[in-house]
N, CA, C and O atoms as a Maestro MAE file, in Angstrom:
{
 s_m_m2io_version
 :::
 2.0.0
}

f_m_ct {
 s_m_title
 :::
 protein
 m_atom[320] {
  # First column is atom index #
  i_m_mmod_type
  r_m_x_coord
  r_m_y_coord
  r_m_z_coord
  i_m_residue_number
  s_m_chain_name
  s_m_pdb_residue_name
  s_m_pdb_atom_name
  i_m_atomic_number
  :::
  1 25 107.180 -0.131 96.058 1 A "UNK " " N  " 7
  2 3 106.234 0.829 95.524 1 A "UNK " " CA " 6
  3 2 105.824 0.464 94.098 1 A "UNK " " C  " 6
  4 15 104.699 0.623 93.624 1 A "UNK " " O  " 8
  5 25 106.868 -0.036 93.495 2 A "UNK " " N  " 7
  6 3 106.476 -0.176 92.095 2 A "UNK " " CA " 6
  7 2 105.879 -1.520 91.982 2 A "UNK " " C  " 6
  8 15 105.207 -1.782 90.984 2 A "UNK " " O  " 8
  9 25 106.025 -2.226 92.729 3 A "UNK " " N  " 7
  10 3 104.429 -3.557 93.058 3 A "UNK " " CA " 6
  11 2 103.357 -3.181 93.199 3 A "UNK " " C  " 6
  12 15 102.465 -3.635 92.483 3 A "UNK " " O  " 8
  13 25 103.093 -2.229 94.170 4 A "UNK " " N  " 7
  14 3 101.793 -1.432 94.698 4 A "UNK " " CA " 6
  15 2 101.310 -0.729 93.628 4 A "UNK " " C  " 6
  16 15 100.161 -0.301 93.738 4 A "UNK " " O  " 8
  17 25 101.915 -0.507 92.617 5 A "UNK " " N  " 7
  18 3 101.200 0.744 91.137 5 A "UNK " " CA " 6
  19 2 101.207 -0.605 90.027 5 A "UNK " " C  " 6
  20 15 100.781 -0.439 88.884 5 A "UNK " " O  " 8
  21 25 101.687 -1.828 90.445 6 A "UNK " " N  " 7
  22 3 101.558 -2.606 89.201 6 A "UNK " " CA " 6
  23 2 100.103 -3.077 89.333 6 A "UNK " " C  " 6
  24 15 99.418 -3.179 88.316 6 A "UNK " " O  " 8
  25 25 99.588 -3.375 90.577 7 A "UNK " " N  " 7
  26 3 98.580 -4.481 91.145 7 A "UNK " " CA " 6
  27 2 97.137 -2.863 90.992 7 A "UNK " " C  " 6
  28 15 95.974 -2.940 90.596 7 A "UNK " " O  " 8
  29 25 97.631 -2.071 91.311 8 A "UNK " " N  " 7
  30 3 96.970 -0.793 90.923 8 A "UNK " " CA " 6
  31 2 96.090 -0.547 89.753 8 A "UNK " " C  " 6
  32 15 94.906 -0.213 89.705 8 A "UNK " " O  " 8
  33 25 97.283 -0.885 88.475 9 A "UNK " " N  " 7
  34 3 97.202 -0.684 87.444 9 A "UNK " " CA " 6
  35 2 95.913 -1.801 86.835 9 A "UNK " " C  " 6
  36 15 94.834 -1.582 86.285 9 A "UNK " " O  " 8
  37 25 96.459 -2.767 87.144 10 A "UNK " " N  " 7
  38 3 96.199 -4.580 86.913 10 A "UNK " " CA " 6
  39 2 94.276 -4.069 87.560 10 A "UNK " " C  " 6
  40 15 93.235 -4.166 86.910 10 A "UNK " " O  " 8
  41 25 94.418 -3.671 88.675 11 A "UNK " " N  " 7
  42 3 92.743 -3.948 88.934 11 A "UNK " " CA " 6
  43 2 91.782 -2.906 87.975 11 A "UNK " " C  " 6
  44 15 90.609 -3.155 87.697 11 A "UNK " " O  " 8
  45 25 92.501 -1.724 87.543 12 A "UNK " " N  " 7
  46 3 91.980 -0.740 87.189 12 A "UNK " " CA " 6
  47 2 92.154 -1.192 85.659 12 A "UNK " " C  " 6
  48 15 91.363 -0.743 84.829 12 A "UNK " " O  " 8
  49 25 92.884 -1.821 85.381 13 A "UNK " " N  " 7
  50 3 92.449 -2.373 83.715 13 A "UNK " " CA " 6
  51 2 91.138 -3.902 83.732 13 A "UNK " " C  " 6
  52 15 90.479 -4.351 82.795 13 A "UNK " " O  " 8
  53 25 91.177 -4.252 84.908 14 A "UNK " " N  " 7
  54 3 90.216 -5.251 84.878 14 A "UNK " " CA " 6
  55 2 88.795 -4.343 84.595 14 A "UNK " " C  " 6
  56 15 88.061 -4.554 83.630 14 A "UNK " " O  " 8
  57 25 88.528 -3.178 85.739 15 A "UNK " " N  " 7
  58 3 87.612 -2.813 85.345 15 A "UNK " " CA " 6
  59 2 86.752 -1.981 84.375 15 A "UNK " " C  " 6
  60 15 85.575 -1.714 84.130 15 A "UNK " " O  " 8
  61 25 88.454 -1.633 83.815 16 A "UNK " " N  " 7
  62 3 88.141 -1.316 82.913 16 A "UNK " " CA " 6
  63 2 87.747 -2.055 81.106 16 A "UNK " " C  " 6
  64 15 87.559 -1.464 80.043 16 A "UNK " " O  " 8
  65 25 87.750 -3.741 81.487 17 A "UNK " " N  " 7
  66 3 87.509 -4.638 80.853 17 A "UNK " " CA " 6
  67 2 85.777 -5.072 81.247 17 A "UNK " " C  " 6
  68 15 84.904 -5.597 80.555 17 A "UNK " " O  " 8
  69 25 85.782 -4.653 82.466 18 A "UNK " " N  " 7
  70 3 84.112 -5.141 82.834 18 A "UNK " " CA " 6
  71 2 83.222 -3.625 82.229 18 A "UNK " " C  " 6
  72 15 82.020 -3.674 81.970 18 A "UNK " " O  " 8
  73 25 83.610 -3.024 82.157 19 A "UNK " " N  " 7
  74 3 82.703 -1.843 81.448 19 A "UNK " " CA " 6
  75 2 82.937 -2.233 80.324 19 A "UNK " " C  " 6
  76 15 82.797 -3.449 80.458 19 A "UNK " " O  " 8
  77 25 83.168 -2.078 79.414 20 A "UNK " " N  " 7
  78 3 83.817 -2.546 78.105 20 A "UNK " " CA " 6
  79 2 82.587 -4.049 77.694 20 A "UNK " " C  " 6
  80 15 81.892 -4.125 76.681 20 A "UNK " " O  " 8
  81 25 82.660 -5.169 78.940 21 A "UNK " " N  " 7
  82 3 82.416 -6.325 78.483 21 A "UNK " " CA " 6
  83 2 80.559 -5.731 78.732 21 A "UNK " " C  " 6
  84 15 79.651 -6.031 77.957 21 A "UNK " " O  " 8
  85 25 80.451 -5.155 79.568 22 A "UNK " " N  " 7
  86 3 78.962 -4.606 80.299 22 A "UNK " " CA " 6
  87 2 78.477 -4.091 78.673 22 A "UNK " " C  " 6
  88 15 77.746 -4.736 77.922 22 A "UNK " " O  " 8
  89 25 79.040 -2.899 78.420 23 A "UNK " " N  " 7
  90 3 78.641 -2.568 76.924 23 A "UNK " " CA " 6
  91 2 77.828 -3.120 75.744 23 A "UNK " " C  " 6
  92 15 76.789 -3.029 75.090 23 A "UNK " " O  " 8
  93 25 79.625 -4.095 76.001 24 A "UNK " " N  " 7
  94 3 79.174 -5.097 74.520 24 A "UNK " " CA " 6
  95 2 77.337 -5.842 74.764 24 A "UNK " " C  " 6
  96 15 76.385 -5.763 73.988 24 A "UNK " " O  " 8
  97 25 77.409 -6.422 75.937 25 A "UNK " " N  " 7
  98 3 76.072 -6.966 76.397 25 A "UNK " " CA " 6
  99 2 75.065 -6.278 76.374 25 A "UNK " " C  " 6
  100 15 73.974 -6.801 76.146 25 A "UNK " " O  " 8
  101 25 75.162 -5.271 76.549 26 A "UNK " " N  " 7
  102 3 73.905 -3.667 76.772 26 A "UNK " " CA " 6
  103 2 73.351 -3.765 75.083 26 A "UNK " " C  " 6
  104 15 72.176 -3.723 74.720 26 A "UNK " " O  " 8
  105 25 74.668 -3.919 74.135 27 A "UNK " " N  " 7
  106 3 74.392 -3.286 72.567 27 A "UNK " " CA " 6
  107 2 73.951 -4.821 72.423 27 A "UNK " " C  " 6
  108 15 72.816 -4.910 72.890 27 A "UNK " " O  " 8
  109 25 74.330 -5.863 72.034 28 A "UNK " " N  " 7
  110 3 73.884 -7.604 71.856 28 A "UNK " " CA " 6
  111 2 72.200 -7.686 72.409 28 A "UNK " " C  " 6
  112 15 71.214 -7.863 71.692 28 A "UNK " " O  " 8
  113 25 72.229 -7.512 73.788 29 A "UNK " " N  " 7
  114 3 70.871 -7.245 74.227 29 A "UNK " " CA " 6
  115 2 69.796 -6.470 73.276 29 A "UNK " " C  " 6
  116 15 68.658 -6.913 73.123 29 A "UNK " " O  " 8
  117 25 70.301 -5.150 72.586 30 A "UNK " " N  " 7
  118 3 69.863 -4.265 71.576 30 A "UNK " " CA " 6
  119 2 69.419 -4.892 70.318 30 A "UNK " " C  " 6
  120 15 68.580 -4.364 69.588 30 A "UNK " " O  " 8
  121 25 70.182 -6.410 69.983 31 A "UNK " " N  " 7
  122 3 70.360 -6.646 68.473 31 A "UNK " " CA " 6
  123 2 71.356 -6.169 67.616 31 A "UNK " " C  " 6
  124 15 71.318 -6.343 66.397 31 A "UNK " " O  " 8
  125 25 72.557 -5.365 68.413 32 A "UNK " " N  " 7
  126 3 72.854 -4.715 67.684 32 A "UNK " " CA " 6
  127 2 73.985 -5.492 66.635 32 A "UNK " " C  " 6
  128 15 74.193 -6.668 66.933 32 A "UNK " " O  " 8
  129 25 74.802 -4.915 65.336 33 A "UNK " " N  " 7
  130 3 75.270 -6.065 65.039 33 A "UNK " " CA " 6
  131 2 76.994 -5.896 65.650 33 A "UNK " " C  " 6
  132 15 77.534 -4.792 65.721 33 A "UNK " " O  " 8
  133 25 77.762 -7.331 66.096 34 A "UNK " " N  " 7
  134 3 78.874 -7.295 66.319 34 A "UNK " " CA " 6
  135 2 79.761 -6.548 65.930 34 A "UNK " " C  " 6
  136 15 80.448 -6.042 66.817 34 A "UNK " " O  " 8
  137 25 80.014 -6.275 64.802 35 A "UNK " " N  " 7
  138 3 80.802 -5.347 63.805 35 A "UNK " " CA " 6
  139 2 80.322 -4.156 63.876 35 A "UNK " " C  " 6
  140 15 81.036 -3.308 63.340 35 A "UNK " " O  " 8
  141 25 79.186 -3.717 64.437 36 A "UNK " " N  " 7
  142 3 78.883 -2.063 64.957 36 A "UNK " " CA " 6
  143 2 79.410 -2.220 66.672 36 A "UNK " " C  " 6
  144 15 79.883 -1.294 67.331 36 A "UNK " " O  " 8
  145 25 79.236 -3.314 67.051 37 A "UNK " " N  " 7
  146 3 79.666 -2.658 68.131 37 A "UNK " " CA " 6
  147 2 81.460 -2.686 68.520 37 A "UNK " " C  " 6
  148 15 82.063 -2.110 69.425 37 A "UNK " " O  " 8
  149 25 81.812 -3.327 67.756 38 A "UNK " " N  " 7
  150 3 83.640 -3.728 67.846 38 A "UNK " " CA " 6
  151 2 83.832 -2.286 67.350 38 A "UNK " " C  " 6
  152 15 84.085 -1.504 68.266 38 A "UNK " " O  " 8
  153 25 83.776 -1.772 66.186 39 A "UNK " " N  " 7
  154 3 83.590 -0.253 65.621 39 A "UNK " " CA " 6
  155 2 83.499 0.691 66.548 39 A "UNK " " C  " 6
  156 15 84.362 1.565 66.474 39 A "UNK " " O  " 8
  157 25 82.577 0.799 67.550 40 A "UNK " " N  " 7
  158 3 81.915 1.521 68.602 40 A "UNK " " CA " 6
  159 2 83.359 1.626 69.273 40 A "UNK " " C  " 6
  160 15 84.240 2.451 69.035 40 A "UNK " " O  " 8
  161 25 83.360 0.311 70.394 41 A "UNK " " N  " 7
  162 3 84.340 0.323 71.152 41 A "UNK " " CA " 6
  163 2 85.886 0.586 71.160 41 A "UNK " " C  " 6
  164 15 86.576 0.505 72.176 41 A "UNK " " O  " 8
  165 25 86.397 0.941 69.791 42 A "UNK " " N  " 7
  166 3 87.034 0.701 69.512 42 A "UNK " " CA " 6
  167 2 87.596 2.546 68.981 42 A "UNK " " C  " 6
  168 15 88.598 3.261 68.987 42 A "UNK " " O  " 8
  169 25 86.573 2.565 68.699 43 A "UNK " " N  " 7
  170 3 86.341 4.205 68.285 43 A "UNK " " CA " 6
  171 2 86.729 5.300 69.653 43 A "UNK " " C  " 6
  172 15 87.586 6.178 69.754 43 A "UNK " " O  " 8
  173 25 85.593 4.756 70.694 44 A "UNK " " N  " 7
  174 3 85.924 5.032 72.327 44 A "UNK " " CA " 6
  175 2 87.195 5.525 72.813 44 A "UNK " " C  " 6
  176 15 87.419 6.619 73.331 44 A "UNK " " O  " 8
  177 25 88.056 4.505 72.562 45 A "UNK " " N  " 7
  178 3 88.990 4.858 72.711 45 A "UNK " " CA " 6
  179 2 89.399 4.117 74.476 45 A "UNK " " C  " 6
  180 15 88.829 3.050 74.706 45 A "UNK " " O  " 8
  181 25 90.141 4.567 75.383 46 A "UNK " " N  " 7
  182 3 90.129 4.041 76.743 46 A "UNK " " CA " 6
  183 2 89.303 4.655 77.776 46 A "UNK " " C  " 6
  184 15 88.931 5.827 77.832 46 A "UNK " " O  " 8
  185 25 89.064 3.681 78.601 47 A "UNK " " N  " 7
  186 3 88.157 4.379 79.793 47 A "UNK " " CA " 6
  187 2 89.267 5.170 80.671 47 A "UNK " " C  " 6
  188 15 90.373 4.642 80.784 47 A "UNK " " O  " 8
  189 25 89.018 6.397 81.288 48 A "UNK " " N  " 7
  190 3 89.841 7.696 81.673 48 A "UNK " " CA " 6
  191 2 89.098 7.875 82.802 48 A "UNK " " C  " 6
  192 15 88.002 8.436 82.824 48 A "UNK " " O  " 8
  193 25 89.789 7.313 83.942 49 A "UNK " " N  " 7
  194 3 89.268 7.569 85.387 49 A "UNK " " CA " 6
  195 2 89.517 9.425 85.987 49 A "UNK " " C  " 6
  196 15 90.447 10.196 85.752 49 A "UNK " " O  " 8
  197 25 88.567 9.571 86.604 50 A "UNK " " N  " 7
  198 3 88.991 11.040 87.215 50 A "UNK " " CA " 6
  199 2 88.408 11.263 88.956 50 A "UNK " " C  " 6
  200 15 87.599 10.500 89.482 50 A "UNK " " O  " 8
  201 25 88.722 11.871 89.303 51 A "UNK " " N  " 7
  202 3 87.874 12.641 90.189 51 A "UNK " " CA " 6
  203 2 87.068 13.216 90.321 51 A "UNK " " C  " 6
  204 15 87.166 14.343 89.835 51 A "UNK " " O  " 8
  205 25 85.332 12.758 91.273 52 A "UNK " " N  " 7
  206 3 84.904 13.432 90.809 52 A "UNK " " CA " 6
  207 2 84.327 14.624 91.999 52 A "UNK " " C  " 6
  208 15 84.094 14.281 93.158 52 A "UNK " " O  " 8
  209 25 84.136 16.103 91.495 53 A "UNK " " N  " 7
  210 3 83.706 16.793 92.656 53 A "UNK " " CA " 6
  211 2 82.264 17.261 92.589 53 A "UNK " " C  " 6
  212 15 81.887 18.210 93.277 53 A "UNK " " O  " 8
  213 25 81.411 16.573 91.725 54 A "UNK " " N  " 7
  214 3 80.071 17.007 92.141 54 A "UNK " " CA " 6
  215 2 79.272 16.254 93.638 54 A "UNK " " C  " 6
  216 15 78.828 15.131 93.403 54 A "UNK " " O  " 8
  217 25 79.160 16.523 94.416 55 A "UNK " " N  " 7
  218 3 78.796 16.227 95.529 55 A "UNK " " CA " 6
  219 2 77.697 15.136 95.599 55 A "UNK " " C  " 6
  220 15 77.754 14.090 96.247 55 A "UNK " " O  " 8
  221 25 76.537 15.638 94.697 56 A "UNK " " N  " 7
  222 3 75.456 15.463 94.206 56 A "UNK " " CA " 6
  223 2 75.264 14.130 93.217 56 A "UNK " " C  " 6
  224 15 74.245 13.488 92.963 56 A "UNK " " O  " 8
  225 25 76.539 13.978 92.792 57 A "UNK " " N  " 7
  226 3 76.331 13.026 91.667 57 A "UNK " " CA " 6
  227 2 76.922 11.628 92.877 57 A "UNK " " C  " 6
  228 15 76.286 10.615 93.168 57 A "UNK " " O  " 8
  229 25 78.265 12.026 93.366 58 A "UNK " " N  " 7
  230 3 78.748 11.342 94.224 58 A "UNK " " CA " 6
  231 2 77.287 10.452 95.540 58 A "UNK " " C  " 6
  232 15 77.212 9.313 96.000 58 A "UNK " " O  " 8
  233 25 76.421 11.654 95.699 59 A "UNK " " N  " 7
  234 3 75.535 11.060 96.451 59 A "UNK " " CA " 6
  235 2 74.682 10.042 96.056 59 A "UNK " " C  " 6
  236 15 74.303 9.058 96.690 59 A "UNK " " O  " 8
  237 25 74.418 10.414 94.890 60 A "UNK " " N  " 7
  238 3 73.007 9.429 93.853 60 A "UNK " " CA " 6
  239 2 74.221 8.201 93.623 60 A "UNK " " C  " 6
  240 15 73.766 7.116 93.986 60 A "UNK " " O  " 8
  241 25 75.053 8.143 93.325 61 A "UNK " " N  " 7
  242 3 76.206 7.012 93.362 61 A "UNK " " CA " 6
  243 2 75.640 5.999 94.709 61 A "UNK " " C  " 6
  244 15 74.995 4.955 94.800 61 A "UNK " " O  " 8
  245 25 76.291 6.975 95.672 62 A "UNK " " N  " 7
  246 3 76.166 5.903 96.831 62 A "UNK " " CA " 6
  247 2 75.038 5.687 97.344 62 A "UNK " " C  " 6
  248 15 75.146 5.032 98.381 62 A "UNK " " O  " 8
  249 25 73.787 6.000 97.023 63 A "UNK " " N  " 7
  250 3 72.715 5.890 96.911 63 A "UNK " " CA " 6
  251 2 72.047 4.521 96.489 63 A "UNK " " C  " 6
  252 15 71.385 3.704 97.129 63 A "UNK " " O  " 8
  253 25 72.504 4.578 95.058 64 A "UNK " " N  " 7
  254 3 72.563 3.542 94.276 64 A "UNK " " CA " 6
  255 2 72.895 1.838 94.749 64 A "UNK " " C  " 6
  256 15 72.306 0.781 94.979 64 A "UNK " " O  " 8
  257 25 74.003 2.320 94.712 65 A "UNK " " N  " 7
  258 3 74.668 1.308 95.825 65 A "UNK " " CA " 6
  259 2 74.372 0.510 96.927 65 A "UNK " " C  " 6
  260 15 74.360 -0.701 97.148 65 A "UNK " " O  " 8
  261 25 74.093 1.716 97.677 66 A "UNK " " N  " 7
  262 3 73.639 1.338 98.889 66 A "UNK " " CA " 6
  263 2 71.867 0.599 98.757 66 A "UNK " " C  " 6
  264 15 71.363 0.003 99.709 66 A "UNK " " O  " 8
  265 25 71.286 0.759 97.685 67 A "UNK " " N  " 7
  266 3 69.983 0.358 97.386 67 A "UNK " " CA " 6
  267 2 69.962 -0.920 96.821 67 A "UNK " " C  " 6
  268 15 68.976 -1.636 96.991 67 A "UNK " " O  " 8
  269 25 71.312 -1.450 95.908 68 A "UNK " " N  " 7
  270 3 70.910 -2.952 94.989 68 A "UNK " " CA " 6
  271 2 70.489 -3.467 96.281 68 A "UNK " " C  " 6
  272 15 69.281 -3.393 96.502 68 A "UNK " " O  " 8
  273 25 71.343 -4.050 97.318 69 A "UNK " " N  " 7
  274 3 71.065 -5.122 97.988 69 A "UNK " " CA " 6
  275 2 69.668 -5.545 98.067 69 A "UNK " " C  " 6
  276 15 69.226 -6.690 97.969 69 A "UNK " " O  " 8
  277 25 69.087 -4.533 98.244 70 A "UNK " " N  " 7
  278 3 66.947 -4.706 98.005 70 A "UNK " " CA " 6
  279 2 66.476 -5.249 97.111 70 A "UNK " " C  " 6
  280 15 65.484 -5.923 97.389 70 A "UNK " " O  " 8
  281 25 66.984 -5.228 95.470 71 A "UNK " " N  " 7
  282 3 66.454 -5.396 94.416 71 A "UNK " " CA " 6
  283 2 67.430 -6.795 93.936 71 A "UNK " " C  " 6
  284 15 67.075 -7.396 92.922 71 A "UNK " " O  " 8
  285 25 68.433 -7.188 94.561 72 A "UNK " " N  " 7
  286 3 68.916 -8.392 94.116 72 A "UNK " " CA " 6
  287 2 68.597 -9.347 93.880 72 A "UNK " " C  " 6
  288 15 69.309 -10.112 93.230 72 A "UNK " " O  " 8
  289 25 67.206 -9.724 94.389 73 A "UNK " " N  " 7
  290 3 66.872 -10.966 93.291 73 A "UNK " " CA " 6
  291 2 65.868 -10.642 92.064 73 A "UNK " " C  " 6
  292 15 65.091 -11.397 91.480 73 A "UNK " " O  " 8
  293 25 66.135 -9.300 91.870 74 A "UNK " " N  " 7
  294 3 65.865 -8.963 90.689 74 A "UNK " " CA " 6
  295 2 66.742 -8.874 89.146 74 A "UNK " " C  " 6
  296 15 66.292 -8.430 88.089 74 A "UNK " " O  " 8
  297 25 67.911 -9.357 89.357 75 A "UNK " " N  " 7
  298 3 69.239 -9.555 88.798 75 A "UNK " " CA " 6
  299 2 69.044 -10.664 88.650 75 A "UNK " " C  " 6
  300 15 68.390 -11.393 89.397 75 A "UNK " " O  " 8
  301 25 69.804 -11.068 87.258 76 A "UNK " " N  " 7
  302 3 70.106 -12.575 86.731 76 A "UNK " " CA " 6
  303 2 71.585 -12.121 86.895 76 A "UNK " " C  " 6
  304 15 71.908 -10.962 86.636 76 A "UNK " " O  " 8
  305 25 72.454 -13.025 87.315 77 A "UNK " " N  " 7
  306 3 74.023 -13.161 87.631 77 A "UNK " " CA " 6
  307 2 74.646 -13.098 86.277 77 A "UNK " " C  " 6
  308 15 75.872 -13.174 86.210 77 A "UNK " " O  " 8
  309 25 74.068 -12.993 85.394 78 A "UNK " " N  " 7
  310 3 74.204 -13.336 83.608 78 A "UNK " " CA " 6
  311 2 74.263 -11.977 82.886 78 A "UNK " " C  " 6
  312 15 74.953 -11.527 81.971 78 A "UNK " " O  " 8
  313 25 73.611 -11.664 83.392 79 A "UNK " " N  " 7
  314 3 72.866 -10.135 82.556 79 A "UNK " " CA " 6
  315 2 73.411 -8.562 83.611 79 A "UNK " " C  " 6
  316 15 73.690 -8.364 84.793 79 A "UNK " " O  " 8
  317 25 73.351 -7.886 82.589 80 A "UNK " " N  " 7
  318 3 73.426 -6.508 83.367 80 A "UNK " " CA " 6
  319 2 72.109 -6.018 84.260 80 A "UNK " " C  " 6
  320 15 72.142 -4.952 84.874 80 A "UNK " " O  " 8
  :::
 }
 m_bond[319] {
  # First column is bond index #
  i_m_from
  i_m_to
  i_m_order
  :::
  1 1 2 1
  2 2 3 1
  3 3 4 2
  4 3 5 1
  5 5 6 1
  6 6 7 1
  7 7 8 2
  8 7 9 1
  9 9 10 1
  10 10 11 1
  11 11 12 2
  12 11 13 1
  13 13 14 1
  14 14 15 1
  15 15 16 2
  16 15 17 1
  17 17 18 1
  18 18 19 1
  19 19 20 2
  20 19 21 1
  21 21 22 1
  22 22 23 1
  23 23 24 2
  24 23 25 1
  25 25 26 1
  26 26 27 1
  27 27 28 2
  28 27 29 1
  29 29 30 1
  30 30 31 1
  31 31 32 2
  32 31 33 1
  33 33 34 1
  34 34 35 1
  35 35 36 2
  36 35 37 1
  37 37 38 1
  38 38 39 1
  39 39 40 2
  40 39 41 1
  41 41 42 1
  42 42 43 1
  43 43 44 2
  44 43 45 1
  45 45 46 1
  46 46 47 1
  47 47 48 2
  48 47 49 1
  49 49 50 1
  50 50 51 1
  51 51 52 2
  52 51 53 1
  53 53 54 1
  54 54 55 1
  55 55 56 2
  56 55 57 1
  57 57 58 1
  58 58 59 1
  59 59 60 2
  60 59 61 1
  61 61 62 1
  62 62 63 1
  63 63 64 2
  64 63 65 1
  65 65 66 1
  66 66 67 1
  67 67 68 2
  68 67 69 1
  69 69 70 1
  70 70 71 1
  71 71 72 2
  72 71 73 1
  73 73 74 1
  74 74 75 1
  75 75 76 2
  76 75 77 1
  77 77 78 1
  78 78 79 1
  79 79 80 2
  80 79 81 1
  81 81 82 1
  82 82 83 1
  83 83 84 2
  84 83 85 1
  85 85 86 1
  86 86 87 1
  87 87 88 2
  88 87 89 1
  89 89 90 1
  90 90 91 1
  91 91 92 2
  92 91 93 1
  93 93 94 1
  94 94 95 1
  95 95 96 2
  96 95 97 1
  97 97 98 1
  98 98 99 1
  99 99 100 2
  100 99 101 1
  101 101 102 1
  102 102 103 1
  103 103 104 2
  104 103 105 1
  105 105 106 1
  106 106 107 1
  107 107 108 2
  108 107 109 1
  109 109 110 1
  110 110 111 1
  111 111 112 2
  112 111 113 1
  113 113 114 1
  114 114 115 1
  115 115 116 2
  116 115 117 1
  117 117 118 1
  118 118 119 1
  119 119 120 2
  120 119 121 1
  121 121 122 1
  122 122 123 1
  123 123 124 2
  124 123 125 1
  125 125 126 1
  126 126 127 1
  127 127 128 2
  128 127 129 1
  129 129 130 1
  130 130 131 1
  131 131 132 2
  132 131 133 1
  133 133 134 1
  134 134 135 1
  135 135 136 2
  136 135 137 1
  137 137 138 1
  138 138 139 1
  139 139 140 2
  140 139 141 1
  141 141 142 1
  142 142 143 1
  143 143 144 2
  144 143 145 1
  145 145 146 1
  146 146 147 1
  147 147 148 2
  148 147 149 1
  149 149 150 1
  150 150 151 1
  151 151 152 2
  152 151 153 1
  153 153 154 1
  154 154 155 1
  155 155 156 2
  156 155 157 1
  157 157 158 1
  158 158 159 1
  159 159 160 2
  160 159 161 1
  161 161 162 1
  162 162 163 1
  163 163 164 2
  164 163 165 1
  165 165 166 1
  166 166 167 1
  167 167 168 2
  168 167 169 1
  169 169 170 1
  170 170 171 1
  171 171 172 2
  172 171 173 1
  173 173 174 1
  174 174 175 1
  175 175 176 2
  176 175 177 1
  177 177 178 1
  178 178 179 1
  179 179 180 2
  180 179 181 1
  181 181 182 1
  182 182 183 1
  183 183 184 2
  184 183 185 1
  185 185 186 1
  186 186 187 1
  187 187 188 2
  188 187 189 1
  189 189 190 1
  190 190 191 1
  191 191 192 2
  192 191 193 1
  193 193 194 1
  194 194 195 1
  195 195 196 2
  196 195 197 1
  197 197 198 1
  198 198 199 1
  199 199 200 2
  200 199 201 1
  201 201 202 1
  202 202 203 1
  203 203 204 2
  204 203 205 1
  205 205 206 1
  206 206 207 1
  207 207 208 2
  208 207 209 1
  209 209 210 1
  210 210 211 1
  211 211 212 2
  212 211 213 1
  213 213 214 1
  214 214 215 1
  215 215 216 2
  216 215 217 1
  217 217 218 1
  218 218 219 1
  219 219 220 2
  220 219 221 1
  221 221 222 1
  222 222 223 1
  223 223 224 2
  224 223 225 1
  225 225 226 1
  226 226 227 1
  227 227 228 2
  228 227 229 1
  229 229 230 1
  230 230 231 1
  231 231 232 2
  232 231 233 1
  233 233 234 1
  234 234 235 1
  235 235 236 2
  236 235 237 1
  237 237 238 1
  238 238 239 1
  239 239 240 2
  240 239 241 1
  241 241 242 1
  242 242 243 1
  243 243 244 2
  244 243 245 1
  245 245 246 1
  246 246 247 1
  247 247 248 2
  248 247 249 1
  249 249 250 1
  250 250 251 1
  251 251 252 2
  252 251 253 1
  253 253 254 1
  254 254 255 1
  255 255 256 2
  256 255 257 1
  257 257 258 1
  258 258 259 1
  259 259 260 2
  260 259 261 1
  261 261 262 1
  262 262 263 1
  263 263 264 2
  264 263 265 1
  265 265 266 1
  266 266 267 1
  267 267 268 2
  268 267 269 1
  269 269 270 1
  270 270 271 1
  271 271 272 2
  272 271 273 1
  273 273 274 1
  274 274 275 1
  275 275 276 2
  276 275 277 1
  277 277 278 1
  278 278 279 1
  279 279 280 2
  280 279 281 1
  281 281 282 1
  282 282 283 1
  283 283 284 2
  284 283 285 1
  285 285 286 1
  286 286 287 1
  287 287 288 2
  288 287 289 1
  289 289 290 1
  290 290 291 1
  291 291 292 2
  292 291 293 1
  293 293 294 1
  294 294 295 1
  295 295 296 2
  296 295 297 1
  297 297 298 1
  298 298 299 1
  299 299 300 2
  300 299 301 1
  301 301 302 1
  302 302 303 1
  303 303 304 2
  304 303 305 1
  305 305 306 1
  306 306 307 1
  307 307 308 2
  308 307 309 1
  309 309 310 1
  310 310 311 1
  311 311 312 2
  312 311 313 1
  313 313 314 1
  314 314 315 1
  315 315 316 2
  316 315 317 1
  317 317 318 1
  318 318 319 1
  319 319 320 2
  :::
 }
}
């Protein structure tokens, strides 16, 4: 069990490194300067997973989702 919550842990800090890295790129893209955004992120604090029960939001989610495949070669593999 305590393998199963390590590998748990391990994916859920990865993604919580790809939001984080998504960011930094979103603000760089902006111009913004490095040292505002290290400040920023840093300020943040950790990403805090929850549950969520709006139905509605959950739908436009999978919505979403379910829609890139259409617009994918509208994506650079590089960029957000």
């Amino acid at each position: 069990m305590a393998a199963a919550k390590s590998t748990r842990s391990a994916a859920w800090g990865k993604k919580s490194s790809t939001i984080f890295d998504g960011i930094r790129q979103a603000f760089r893209y902006e111009c913004i300067k490095e040292e505002v955004i290290e400040s920023y992120l840093e300020q943040a604090g950790p990403v805090v997973y929850g549950k969520a029960y709006d139905s509605g939001l959950i739908f436009s989610v999978s919505e979403l989702k379910r829609s890139l495949p259409w617009h994918e070669e509208s994506f650079d593999g590089n960029t957000m």
